[in-house]
N, C-alpha and C positions, 0 to 999 in steps of 0.2 A: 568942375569937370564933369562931363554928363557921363553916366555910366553906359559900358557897351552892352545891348539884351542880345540873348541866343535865346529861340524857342525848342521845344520839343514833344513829343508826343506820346505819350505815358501809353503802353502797348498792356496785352492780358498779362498778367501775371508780375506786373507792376515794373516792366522792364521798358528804357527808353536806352536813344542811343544819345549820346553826347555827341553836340558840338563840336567840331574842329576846334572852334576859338576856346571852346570850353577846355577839352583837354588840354589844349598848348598854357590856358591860363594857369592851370590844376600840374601841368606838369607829369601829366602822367600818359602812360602808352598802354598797349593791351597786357593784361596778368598785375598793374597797378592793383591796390584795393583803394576806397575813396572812405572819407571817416565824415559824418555825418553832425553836426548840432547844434541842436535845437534850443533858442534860449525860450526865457517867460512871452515874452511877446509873440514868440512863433516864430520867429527868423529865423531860418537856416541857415549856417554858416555849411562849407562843404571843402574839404582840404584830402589833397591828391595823398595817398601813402604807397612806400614803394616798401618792397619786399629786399630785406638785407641779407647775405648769409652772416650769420654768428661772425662767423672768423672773421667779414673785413667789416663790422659794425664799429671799430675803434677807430679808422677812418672819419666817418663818416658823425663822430663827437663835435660838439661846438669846438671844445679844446682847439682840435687837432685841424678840425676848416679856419679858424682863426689862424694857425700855421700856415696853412696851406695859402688863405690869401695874403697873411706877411710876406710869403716868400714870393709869390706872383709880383706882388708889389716890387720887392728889391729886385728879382732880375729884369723888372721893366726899365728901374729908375737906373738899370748899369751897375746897381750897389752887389757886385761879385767879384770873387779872386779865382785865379786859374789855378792851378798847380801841376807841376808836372809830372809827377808820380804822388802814390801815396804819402811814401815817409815826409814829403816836404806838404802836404796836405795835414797830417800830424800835427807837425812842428810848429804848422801856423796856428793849429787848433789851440794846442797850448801854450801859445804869448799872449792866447786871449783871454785864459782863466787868472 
């Protein structure tokens, strides 16, 4: 698979603008930071970083995405139960433990 190039144009003060493809590849929008590195060879790897607040970075755990696509999965594959108030939302909770 050939890889896709984007060019760019290193401005004074060592400032260029990225890519459209570049950013949509990196994943990132404006106030993103981008993390830079450098292995022995010289290649530059370049990986988009976003800005988390504190309080929802527990979100945002492998744990917890790992959950989050579990659950996308069962409510695709139908695998849910309805219930019609809470206490009978309980009840079921607990025939499961």
């Amino acid at each position: 698979m050939a890889a896709t190039t984007f060019h760019a144009s290193v401005r004074d003060k060592g400032q260029l603008t990225l890519p459209a493809g570049v950013r949509e590849a990196l994943g990132v929008s404006p106030g993103d930071e981008l993390e830079f590195a450098i292995n022995d060879a010289g290649v530059v790897e370049v990986h988009g970083l976003r800005k988390i607040r504190t309080d929802q970075a527990w979100f945002w755990t492998e744990r917890w995405q790992a959950g989050e696509r579990e659950a996308s999965e069962d409510i695709a594959a139908g695998r849910t139960t309805r219930h019609e108030d809470v206490d009978e939302m309980f009840a079921h909770l607990g025939k499961e433990n």
